[in-house]
C-alpha positions as CSV (number, residue, x, y, z in Angstrom):
1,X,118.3,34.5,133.2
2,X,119.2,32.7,129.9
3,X,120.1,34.8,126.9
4,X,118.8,34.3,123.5
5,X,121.8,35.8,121.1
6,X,120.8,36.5,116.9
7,X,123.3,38.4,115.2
8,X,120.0,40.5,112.9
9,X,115.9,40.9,113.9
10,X,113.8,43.4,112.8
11,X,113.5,44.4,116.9
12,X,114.3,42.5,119.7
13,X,110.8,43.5,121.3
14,X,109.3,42.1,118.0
15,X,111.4,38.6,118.0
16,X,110.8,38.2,122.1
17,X,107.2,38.2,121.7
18,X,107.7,35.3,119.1
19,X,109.8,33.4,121.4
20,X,107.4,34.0,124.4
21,X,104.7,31.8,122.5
22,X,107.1,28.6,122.9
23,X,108.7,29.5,126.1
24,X,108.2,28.7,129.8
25,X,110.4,30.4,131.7
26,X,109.3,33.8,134.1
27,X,112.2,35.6,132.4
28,X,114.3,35.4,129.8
29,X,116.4,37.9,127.4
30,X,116.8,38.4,123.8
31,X,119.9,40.3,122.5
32,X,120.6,41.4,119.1
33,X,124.1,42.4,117.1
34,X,121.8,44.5,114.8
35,X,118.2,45.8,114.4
36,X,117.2,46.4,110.9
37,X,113.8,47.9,112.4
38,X,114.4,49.2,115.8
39,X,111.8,51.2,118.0
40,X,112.1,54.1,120.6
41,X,108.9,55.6,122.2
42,X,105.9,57.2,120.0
43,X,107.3,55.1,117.0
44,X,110.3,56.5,116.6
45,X,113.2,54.6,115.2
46,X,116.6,53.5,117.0
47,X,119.6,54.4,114.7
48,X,122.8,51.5,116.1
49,X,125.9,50.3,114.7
50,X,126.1,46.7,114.1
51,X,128.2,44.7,116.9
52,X,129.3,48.2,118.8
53,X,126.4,48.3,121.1
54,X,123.7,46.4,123.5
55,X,120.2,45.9,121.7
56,X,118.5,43.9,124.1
57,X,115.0,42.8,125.5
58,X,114.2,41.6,128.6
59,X,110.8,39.7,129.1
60,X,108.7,39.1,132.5
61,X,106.2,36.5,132.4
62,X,103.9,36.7,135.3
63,X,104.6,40.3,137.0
64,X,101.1,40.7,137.9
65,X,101.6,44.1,138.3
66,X,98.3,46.5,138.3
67,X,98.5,48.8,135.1
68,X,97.7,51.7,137.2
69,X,101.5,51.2,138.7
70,X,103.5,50.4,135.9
71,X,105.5,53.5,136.1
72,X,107.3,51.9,138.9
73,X,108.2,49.2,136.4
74,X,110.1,52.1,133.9
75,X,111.6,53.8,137.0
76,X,112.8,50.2,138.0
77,X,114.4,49.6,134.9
78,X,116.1,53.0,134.4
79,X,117.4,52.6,138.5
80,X,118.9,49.1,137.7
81,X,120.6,50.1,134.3
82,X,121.9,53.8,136.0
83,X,123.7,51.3,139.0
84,X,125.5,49.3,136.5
85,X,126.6,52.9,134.6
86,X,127.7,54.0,137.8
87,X,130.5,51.0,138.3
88,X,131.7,52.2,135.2
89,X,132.4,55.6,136.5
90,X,130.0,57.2,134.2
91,X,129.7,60.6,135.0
92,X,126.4,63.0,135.7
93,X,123.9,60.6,134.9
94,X,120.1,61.9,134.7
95,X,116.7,60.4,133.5
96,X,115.0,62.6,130.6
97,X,111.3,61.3,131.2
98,X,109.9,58.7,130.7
99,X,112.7,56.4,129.9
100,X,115.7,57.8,127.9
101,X,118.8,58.0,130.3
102,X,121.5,60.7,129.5
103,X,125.2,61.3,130.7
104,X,126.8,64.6,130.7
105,X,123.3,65.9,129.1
106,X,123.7,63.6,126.0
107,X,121.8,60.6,125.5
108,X,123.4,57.2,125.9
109,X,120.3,54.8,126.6
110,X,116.7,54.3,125.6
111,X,113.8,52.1,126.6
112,X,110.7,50.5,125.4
113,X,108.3,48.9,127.3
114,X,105.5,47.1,126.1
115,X,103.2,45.0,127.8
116,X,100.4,42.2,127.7
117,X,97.3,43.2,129.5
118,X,94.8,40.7,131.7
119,X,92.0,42.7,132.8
120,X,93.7,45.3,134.9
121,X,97.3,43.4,135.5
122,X,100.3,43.2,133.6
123,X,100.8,39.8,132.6
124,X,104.2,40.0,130.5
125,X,106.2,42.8,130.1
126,X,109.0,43.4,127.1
127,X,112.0,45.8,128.3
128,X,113.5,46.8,125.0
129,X,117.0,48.7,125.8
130,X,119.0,50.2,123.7
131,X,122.3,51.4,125.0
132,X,125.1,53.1,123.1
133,X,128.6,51.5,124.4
134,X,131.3,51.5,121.5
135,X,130.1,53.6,118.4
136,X,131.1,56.8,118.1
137,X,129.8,58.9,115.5
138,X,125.9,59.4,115.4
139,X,125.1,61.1,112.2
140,X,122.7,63.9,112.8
141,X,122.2,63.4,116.4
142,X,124.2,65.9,118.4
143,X,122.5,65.0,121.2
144,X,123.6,61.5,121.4
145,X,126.4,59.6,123.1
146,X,128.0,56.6,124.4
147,X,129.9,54.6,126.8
148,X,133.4,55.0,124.6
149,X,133.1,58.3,124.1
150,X,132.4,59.4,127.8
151,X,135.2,57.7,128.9
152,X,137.6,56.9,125.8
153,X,138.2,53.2,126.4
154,X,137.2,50.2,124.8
155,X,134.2,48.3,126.6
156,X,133.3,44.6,126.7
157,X,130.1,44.3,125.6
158,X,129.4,40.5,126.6
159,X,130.6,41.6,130.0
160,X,128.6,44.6,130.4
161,X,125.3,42.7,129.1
162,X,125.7,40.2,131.9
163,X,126.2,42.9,134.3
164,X,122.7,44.0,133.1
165,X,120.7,41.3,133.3
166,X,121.9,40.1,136.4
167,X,120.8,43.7,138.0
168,X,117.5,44.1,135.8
169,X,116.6,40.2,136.9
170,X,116.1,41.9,140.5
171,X,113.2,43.7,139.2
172,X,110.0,41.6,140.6
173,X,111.0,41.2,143.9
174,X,112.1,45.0,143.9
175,X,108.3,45.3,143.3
176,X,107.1,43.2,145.7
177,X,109.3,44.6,148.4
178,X,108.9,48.5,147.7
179,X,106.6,50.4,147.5
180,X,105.4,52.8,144.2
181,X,105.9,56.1,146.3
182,X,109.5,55.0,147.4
183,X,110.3,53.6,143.5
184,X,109.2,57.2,142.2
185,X,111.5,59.1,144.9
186,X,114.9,57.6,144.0
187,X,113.8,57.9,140.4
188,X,113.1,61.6,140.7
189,X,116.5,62.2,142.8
190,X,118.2,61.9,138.9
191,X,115.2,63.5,136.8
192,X,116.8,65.2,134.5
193,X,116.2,69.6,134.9
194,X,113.7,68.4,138.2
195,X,112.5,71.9,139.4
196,X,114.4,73.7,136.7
197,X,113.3,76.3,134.0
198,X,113.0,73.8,130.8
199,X,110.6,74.2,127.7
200,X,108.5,72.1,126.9
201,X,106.8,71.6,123.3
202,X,102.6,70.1,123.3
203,X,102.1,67.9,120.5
204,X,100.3,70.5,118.3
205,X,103.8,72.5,118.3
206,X,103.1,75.0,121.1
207,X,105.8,75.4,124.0
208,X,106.0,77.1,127.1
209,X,108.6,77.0,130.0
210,X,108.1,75.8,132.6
211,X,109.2,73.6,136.0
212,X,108.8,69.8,136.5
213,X,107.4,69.8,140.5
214,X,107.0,66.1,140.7
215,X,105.8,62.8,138.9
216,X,102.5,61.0,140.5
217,X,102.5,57.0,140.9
218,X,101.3,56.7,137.3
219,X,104.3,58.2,136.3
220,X,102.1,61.3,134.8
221,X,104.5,64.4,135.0
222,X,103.3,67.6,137.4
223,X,104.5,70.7,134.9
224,X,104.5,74.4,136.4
225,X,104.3,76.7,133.9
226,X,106.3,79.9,134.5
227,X,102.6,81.5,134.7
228,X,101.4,79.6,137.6
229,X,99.5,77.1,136.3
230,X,99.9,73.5,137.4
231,X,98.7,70.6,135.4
232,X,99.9,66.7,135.0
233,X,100.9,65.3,131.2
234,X,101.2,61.9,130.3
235,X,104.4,61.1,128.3
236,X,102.6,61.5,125.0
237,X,101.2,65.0,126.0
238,X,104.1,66.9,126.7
239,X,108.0,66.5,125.8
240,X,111.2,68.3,127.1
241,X,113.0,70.2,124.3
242,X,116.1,68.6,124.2
């Protein structure tokens, strides 16, 4: 997969869906030293260091892959980015869902996915990932982590990119060969607090506790609340209280 590299965009979602106009290839990947306007889920913004981490987008032309499953697509993607973690050594690695991946409980890695629609299919997808690797202070995020200060080394960031893109360039033909059901059973084997007491907050600012019991093929997440009442939220209904 070749690599466009820009030292400053405004996103690298943003500048791959300019490229894309000119482009031919099935797949190719944009990565960034610094994002002056960078994007996490529901609008949120991405707070990174220049040159200490990876801010990177990943584009499919030509997945063709029915909206309906494109969950498997995010579980995919967080699958082939936890494998490369793991040859690091990095320890207790979970999946907060949708999409943000966490060591040790912290957060070290987010991803946004957005995609071009043809009736019913995905046509091209944009994997924006974010992943912390060298920076070590986050100001006001106690939450948030990162490759250096998980393991307290020094980490080539060239090196790990490749690593990435290599494994992520896997991801339509893991597709074609697996099935949705299987994809969202290795996903959930590292869902963070699966089948856990966890509180949750509703987008008008209720919360209630409750346990995840398991994520259907649309990626929509099962919730039982600690009174016995079962019902499935789609990632911008519900949110674990980190």
């Amino acid at each position: 997969m070749n690599i466009v590299k820009v030292d400053a965009t405004t996103s690298t979602n943003t500048l791959a869906k300019v490229l894309n106009k000119d482009r031919k290839e099935k797949s190719f990947c944009v990565s960034a030293e610094f994002q002056t306007q960078g994007r996490g889920q529901l609008n949120s913004s991405w707070q990174s260091s220049r040159s200490e981490n990876l801010m990177f987008t990943v584009v499919f032309n030509e997945i063709n892959l029915k909206t309906e499953n494109q969950f498997a697509l995010n579980a995919l993607v967080c699958l082939g980015i936890l494998r490369v973690l793991k040859t690091y050594d990095i320890s207790n690695l979970s999946f907060k869902w949708p999409n943000d991946i966490l060591s040790e409980q912290n957060k070290i890695c987010g991803i946004l996915i957005e995609n071009t629609l043809n009736k019913n299919l995905i046509k091209t997808s944009y994997i924006g990932i974010g992943l912390n690797v060298n920076q070590t202070h986050f100001e006001n995020l106690p939450k948030a982590s990162s490759l250096k200060k998980i393991k307290n080394i020094h980490f080539d960031r060239n090196e790990l990119l490749n690593k990435l893109i290599d494994e992520l360039d896997e991801i339509p033909k893991e597709l074609n060969t697996h099935s949705i059901e299987h994809i969202i059973s290795v996903y959930k084997r590292y869902l963070y607090n699966y089948k856990k007491e966890t509180e949750f907050a509703l987008p008008k600012g209720n919360s209630f506790k409750g346990q995840i019991q398991d994520i259907a093929t649309d990626g929509r997440l099962l919730v039982k609340q600690n009174s016995g009442q079962e019902q499935f939220y789609a990632h911008k209904e519900i949110s674990q209280v980190f």
